[in-house]
N, C-alpha and C positions, 0 to 999 in steps of 0.2 A: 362796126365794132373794130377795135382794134386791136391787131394781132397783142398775144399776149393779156389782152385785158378780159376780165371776166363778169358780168352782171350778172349779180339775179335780184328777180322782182320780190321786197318786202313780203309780198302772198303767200309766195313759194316756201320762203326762209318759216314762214310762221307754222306754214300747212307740216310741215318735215317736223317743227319743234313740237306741234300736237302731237302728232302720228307716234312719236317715239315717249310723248307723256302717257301715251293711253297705251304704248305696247312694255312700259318697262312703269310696273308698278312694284316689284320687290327683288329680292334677290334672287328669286327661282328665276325668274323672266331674264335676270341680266346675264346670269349663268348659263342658260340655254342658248343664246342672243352669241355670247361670248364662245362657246363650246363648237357652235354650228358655225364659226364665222359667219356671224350677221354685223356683229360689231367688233371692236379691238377697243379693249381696257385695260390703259396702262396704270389705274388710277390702283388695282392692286385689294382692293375693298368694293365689294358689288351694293353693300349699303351706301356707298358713296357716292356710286354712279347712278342708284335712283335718286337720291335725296340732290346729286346735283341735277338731273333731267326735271324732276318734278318743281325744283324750283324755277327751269329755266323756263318752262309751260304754263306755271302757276297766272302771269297775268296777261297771257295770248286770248285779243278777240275774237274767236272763229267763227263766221256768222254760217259761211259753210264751207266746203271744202269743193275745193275743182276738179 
């Protein structure tokens, strides 16, 4: 690998995009998330930040998780 340069495996990208559709299903979740630093939302709207998580989860194949 070379300095500077970063990989990560498809799996991994997918498994993190699950993980976070199934922990942020409304705005109480993104609020506590947000509150506790788990996440940073600069999006300003916590309906927004599920509506875009859930979309971006919506057509991930997980057969399972590593």
């Amino acid at each position: 690998m070379e300095v500077g340069k970063c990989h990560l495996d498809g799996d991994i990208i997918n498994e993190c995009l699950k993980i976070q559709d199934v922990l942020i299903d409304t705005e109480k979740y993104v609020k506590l998330l947000v509150d506790n630093i788990i996440i940073v939302s600069w999006m300003g709207d916590a309906n927004a930040v599920v509506i875009m998580i859930n979309s971006l989860g919506s057509h991930l194949a997980m057969p399972h998780f590593n």
